[in-house]
C-alpha positions in Angstrom: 0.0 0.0 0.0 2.7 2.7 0.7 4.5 1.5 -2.8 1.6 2.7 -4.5 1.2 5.8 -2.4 4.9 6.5 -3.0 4.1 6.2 -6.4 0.6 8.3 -6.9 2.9 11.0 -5.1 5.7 10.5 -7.6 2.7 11.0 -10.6 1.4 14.1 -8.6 5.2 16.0 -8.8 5.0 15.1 -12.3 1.6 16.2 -13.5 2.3 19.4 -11.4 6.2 20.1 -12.6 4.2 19.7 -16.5 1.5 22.3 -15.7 3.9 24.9 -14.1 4.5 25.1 -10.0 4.7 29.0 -9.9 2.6 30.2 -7.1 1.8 26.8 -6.2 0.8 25.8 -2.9 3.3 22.8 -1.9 3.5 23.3 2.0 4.2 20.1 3.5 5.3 18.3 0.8 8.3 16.3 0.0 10.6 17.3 -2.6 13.9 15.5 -1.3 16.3 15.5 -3.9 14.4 16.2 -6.9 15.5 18.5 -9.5 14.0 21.6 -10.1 16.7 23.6 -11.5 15.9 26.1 -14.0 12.6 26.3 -13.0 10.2 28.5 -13.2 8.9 28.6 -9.2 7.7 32.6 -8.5 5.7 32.8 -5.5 5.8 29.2 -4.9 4.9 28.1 -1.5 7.2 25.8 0.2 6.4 26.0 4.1 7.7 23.0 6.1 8.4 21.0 2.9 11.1 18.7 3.1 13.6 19.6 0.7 16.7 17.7 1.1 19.6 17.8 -1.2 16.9 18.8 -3.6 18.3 20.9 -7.1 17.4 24.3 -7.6 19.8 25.6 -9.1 19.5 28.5 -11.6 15.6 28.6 -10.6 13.7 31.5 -10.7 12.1 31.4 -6.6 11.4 35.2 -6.7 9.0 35.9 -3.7 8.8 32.4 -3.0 8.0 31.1 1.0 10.6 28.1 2.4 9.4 29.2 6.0 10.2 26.4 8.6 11.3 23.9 5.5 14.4 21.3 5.2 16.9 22.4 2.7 19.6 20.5 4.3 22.6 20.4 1.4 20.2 21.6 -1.1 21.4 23.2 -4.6 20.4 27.5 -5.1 23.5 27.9 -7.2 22.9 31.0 -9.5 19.0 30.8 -8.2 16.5 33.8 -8.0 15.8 34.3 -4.8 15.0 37.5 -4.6 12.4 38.6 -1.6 11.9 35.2 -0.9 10.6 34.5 2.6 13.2 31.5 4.3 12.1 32.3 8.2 13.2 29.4 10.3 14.3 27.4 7.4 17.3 24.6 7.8 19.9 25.1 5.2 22.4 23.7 7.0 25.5 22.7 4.2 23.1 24.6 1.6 25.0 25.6 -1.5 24.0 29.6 -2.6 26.8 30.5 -4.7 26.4 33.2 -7.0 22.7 33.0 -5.9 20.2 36.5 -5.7 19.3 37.0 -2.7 18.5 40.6 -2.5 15.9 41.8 0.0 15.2 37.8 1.0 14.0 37.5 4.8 16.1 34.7 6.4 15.1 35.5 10.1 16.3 32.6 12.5 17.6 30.2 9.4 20.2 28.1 10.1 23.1 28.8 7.4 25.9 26.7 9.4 28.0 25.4 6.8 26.3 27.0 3.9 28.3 28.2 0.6 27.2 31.5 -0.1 30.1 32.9 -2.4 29.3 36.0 -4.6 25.8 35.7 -3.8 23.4 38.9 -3.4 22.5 39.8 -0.2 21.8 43.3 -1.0 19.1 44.6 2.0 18.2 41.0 3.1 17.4 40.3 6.6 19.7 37.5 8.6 18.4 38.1 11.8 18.9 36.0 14.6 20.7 33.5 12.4 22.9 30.6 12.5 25.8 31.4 10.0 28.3 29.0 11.8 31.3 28.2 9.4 29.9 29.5 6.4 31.8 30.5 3.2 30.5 34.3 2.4 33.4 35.7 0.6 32.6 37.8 -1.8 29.1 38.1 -1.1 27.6 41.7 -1.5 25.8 42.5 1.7 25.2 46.3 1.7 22.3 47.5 4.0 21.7 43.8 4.8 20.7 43.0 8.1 22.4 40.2 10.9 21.4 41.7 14.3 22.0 39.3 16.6 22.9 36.8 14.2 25.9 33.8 15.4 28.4 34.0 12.8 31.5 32.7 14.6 35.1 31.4 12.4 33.0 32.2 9.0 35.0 32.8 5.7 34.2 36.6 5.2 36.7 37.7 2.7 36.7 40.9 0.6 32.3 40.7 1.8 30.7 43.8 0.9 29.2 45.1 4.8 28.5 48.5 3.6 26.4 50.6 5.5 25.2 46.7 6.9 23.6 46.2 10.2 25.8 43.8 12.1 24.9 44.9 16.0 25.1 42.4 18.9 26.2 39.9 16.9 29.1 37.4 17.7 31.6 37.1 14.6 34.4 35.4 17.0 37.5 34.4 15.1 36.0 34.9 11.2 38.0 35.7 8.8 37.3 39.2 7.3 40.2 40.0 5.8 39.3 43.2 3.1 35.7 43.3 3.4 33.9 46.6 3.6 32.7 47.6 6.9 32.2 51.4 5.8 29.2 52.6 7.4 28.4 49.9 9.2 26.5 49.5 12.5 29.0 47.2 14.7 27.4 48.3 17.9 28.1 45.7 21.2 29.4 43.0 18.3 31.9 40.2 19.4 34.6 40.4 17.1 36.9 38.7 19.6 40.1 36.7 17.0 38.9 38.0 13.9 40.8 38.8 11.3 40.7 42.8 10.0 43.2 43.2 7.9 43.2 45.4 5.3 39.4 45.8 6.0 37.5 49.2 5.5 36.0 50.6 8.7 35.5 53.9 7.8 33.0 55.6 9.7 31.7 52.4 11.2 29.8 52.3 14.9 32.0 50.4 16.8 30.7 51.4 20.3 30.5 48.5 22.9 31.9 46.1 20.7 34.9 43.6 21.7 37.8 43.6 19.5 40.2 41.8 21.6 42.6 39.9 20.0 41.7 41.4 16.3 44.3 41.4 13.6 44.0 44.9 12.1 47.1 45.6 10.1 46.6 47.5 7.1 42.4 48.4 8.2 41.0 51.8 7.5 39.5 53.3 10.8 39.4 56.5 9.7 36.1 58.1 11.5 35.2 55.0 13.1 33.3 55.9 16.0 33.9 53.3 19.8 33.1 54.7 23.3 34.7 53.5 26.9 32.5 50.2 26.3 34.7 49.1 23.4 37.7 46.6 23.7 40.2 48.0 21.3 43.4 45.8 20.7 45.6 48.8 21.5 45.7 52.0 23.6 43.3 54.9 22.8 46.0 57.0 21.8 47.3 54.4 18.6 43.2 54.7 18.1 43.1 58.5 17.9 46.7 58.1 15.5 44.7 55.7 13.8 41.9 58.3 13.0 39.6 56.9 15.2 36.7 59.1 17.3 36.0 58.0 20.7 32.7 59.3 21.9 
Protein backbone atom coordinates (compact mmCIF):
# COMPACT_ATOMS: atom_id res chain seq x y z
CA UNK A 1 0.00 0.00 0.00
CA UNK A 2 2.72 2.73 0.69
CA UNK A 3 4.54 1.49 -2.76
CA UNK A 4 1.56 2.74 -4.46
CA UNK A 5 1.18 5.78 -2.39
CA UNK A 6 4.90 6.47 -3.05
CA UNK A 7 4.06 6.17 -6.44
CA UNK A 8 0.61 8.33 -6.94
CA UNK A 9 2.87 11.03 -5.13
CA UNK A 10 5.73 10.46 -7.61
CA UNK A 11 2.71 11.04 -10.58
CA UNK A 12 1.37 14.06 -8.65
CA UNK A 13 5.23 16.02 -8.84
CA UNK A 14 4.99 15.11 -12.27
CA UNK A 15 1.56 16.24 -13.50
CA UNK A 16 2.31 19.45 -11.42
CA UNK A 17 6.17 20.11 -12.64
CA UNK A 18 4.19 19.72 -16.47
CA UNK A 19 1.51 22.33 -15.67
CA UNK A 20 3.88 24.86 -14.11
CA UNK A 21 4.46 25.10 -9.95
CA UNK A 22 4.73 29.00 -9.89
CA UNK A 23 2.59 30.19 -7.14
CA UNK A 24 1.80 26.78 -6.25
CA UNK A 25 0.75 25.81 -2.93
CA UNK A 26 3.26 22.76 -1.91
CA UNK A 27 3.47 23.26 1.97
CA UNK A 28 4.23 20.12 3.52
CA UNK A 29 5.34 18.27 0.84
CA UNK A 30 8.31 16.32 -0.03
CA UNK A 31 10.62 17.28 -2.55
CA UNK A 32 13.89 15.54 -1.30
CA UNK A 33 16.29 15.52 -3.90
CA UNK A 34 14.37 16.18 -6.85
CA UNK A 35 15.53 18.46 -9.55
CA UNK A 36 13.98 21.60 -10.07
CA UNK A 37 16.72 23.55 -11.54
CA UNK A 38 15.88 26.08 -14.03
CA UNK A 39 12.61 26.26 -13.01
CA UNK A 40 10.17 28.51 -13.20
CA UNK A 41 8.93 28.63 -9.24
CA UNK A 42 7.73 32.58 -8.53
CA UNK A 43 5.72 32.85 -5.48
CA UNK A 44 5.77 29.18 -4.87
CA UNK A 45 4.88 28.07 -1.53
CA UNK A 46 7.17 25.83 0.15
CA UNK A 47 6.37 25.96 4.07
CA UNK A 48 7.68 23.00 6.12
CA UNK A 49 8.39 21.04 2.94
CA UNK A 50 11.08 18.67 3.07
CA UNK A 51 13.62 19.62 0.68
CA UNK A 52 16.68 17.71 1.05
CA UNK A 53 19.59 17.80 -1.19
CA UNK A 54 16.86 18.76 -3.60
CA UNK A 55 18.32 20.90 -7.10
CA UNK A 56 17.43 24.34 -7.58
CA UNK A 57 19.84 25.58 -9.12
CA UNK A 58 19.46 28.54 -11.62
CA UNK A 59 15.60 28.60 -10.57
CA UNK A 60 13.74 31.49 -10.67
CA UNK A 61 12.05 31.45 -6.58
CA UNK A 62 11.35 35.17 -6.72
CA UNK A 63 9.01 35.86 -3.70
CA UNK A 64 8.83 32.44 -3.03
CA UNK A 65 8.00 31.08 0.99
CA UNK A 66 10.61 28.10 2.36
CA UNK A 67 9.40 29.19 5.99
CA UNK A 68 10.22 26.41 8.58
CA UNK A 69 11.29 23.90 5.50
CA UNK A 70 14.44 21.27 5.18
CA UNK A 71 16.91 22.40 2.72
CA UNK A 72 19.62 20.51 4.33
CA UNK A 73 22.58 20.38 1.39
CA UNK A 74 20.17 21.56 -1.08
CA UNK A 75 21.42 23.17 -4.62
CA UNK A 76 20.43 27.54 -5.08
CA UNK A 77 23.50 27.86 -7.21
CA UNK A 78 22.89 30.99 -9.48
CA UNK A 79 18.96 30.78 -8.18
CA UNK A 80 16.52 33.77 -8.00
CA UNK A 81 15.82 34.29 -4.77
CA UNK A 82 15.01 37.50 -4.57
CA UNK A 83 12.37 38.64 -1.59
CA UNK A 84 11.92 35.21 -0.95
CA UNK A 85 10.60 34.55 2.60
CA UNK A 86 13.20 31.46 4.27
CA UNK A 87 12.09 32.29 8.25
CA UNK A 88 13.18 29.39 10.32
CA UNK A 89 14.32 27.36 7.42
CA UNK A 90 17.31 24.64 7.84
CA UNK A 91 19.91 25.14 5.24
CA UNK A 92 22.45 23.74 6.98
CA UNK A 93 25.46 22.71 4.19
CA UNK A 94 23.11 24.65 1.56
CA UNK A 95 25.04 25.65 -1.47
CA UNK A 96 24.00 29.64 -2.57
CA UNK A 97 26.83 30.47 -4.65
CA UNK A 98 26.38 33.16 -7.02
CA UNK A 99 22.66 33.02 -5.94
CA UNK A 100 20.22 36.47 -5.70
CA UNK A 101 19.32 36.99 -2.75
CA UNK A 102 18.53 40.59 -2.51
CA UNK A 103 15.93 41.80 0.03
CA UNK A 104 15.16 37.84 1.01
CA UNK A 105 13.98 37.46 4.78
CA UNK A 106 16.06 34.68 6.43
CA UNK A 107 15.14 35.54 10.13
CA UNK A 108 16.30 32.59 12.46
CA UNK A 109 17.56 30.18 9.45
CA UNK A 110 20.18 28.07 10.09
CA UNK A 111 23.07 28.76 7.45
CA UNK A 112 25.92 26.68 9.42
CA UNK A 113 28.01 25.40 6.75
CA UNK A 114 26.28 26.97 3.87
CA UNK A 115 28.31 28.20 0.60
CA UNK A 116 27.22 31.50 -0.13
CA UNK A 117 30.12 32.92 -2.42
CA UNK A 118 29.30 36.00 -4.58
CA UNK A 119 25.79 35.72 -3.78
CA UNK A 120 23.43 38.85 -3.35
CA UNK A 121 22.53 39.85 -0.16
CA UNK A 122 21.83 43.32 -0.97
CA UNK A 123 19.12 44.60 2.03
CA UNK A 124 18.18 41.00 3.08
CA UNK A 125 17.44 40.26 6.63
CA UNK A 126 19.74 37.51 8.55
CA UNK A 127 18.43 38.11 11.75
CA UNK A 128 18.88 35.99 14.57
CA UNK A 129 20.65 33.50 12.43
CA UNK A 130 22.93 30.57 12.50
CA UNK A 131 25.80 31.40 9.97
CA UNK A 132 28.31 29.03 11.75
CA UNK A 133 31.29 28.17 9.38
CA UNK A 134 29.94 29.48 6.41
CA UNK A 135 31.79 30.51 3.16
CA UNK A 136 30.55 34.33 2.38
CA UNK A 137 33.36 35.67 0.60
CA UNK A 138 32.55 37.80 -1.78
CA UNK A 139 29.12 38.06 -1.13
CA UNK A 140 27.62 41.66 -1.54
CA UNK A 141 25.78 42.50 1.71
CA UNK A 142 25.15 46.26 1.71
CA UNK A 143 22.27 47.50 4.03
CA UNK A 144 21.71 43.78 4.84
CA UNK A 145 20.67 43.01 8.10
CA UNK A 146 22.39 40.20 10.87
CA UNK A 147 21.44 41.73 14.32
CA UNK A 148 21.99 39.33 16.65
CA UNK A 149 22.88 36.81 14.18
CA UNK A 150 25.88 33.84 15.37
CA UNK A 151 28.43 33.98 12.80
CA UNK A 152 31.53 32.69 14.65
CA UNK A 153 35.08 31.41 12.44
CA UNK A 154 33.01 32.16 8.98
CA UNK A 155 34.97 32.81 5.68
CA UNK A 156 34.21 36.64 5.24
CA UNK A 157 36.73 37.71 2.69
CA UNK A 158 36.67 40.87 0.62
CA UNK A 159 32.29 40.67 1.82
CA UNK A 160 30.72 43.82 0.91
CA UNK A 161 29.24 45.06 4.78
CA UNK A 162 28.47 48.47 3.55
CA UNK A 163 26.35 50.61 5.51
CA UNK A 164 25.20 46.72 6.87
CA UNK A 165 23.62 46.22 10.24
CA UNK A 166 25.80 43.84 12.06
CA UNK A 167 24.93 44.90 15.96
CA UNK A 168 25.06 42.44 18.90
CA UNK A 169 26.24 39.87 16.85
CA UNK A 170 29.11 37.45 17.68
CA UNK A 171 31.62 37.11 14.58
CA UNK A 172 34.38 35.36 16.99
CA UNK A 173 37.48 34.43 15.07
CA UNK A 174 36.05 34.92 11.20
CA UNK A 175 37.95 35.70 8.76
CA UNK A 176 37.26 39.24 7.33
CA UNK A 177 40.25 39.99 5.81
CA UNK A 178 39.31 43.16 3.07
CA UNK A 179 35.69 43.27 3.43
CA UNK A 180 33.85 46.56 3.58
CA UNK A 181 32.70 47.61 6.88
CA UNK A 182 32.22 51.41 5.82
CA UNK A 183 29.18 52.61 7.43
CA UNK A 184 28.39 49.91 9.22
CA UNK A 185 26.46 49.49 12.54
CA UNK A 186 28.99 47.23 14.75
CA UNK A 187 27.39 48.27 17.92
CA UNK A 188 28.12 45.67 21.20
CA UNK A 189 29.39 43.00 18.34
CA UNK A 190 31.87 40.23 19.43
CA UNK A 191 34.64 40.38 17.15
CA UNK A 192 36.94 38.75 19.59
CA UNK A 193 40.11 36.72 16.96
CA UNK A 194 38.93 37.96 13.86
CA UNK A 195 40.75 38.81 11.29
CA UNK A 196 40.71 42.80 9.99
CA UNK A 197 43.23 43.23 7.90
CA UNK A 198 43.23 45.42 5.25
CA UNK A 199 39.39 45.83 6.00
CA UNK A 200 37.53 49.20 5.55
CA UNK A 201 36.02 50.59 8.70
CA UNK A 202 35.49 53.92 7.83
CA UNK A 203 32.99 55.59 9.67
CA UNK A 204 31.67 52.45 11.16
CA UNK A 205 29.77 52.29 14.87
CA UNK A 206 31.96 50.37 16.84
CA UNK A 207 30.73 51.38 20.28
CA UNK A 208 30.55 48.53 22.85
CA UNK A 209 31.93 46.15 20.72
CA UNK A 210 34.94 43.63 21.70
CA UNK A 211 37.77 43.57 19.45
CA UNK A 212 40.20 41.76 21.58
CA UNK A 213 42.57 39.88 19.96
CA UNK A 214 41.69 41.38 16.30
CA UNK A 215 44.27 41.42 13.57
CA UNK A 216 43.96 44.91 12.14
CA UNK A 217 47.06 45.56 10.10
CA UNK A 218 46.59 47.53 7.06
CA UNK A 219 42.37 48.42 8.18
CA UNK A 220 41.05 51.79 7.55
CA UNK A 221 39.53 53.31 10.82
CA UNK A 222 39.35 56.54 9.75
CA UNK A 223 36.07 58.11 11.51
CA UNK A 224 35.21 55.05 13.10
CA UNK A 225 33.32 55.94 15.96
CA UNK A 226 33.91 53.29 19.77
CA UNK A 227 33.06 54.71 23.34
CA UNK A 228 34.65 53.48 26.86
CA UNK A 229 32.45 50.23 26.35
CA UNK A 230 34.68 49.06 23.41
CA UNK A 231 37.75 46.59 23.74
CA UNK A 232 40.20 47.99 21.32
CA UNK A 233 43.44 45.75 20.66
CA UNK A 234 45.56 48.83 21.52
CA UNK A 235 45.74 52.01 23.56
CA UNK A 236 43.29 54.95 22.79
CA UNK A 237 46.00 57.03 21.79
CA UNK A 238 47.26 54.43 18.64
CA UNK A 239 43.22 54.65 18.08
CA UNK A 240 43.14 58.52 17.92
CA UNK A 241 46.71 58.12 15.46
CA UNK A 242 44.66 55.75 13.82
CA UNK A 243 41.94 58.28 12.98
CA UNK A 244 39.57 56.87 15.21
CA UNK A 245 36.71 59.07 17.33
CA UNK A 246 35.96 58.02 20.66
CA UNK A 247 32.71 59.30 21.85
Amino acid sequence: MSDIRNRIAHLAKRVAMVEGLAGQDLSGQDWKGEDLSNTDLRNTIFISCRLKDTNFRGANLEGANFGDSNLWGANLEKANLRNARLLGAMVIDANFRGANLMGANLWRSNLNGAKLTGANLTEAVLDDANIVQADLRNVKAMKADFVKAYMVESDLRNADFTQATLSLSDLSGSDLREANLSGAQIRGTKLEGTDLRGANLTVANLRGTDLSGADLRGANLKGARYDSETTLPFSDKEAERKGMIKK
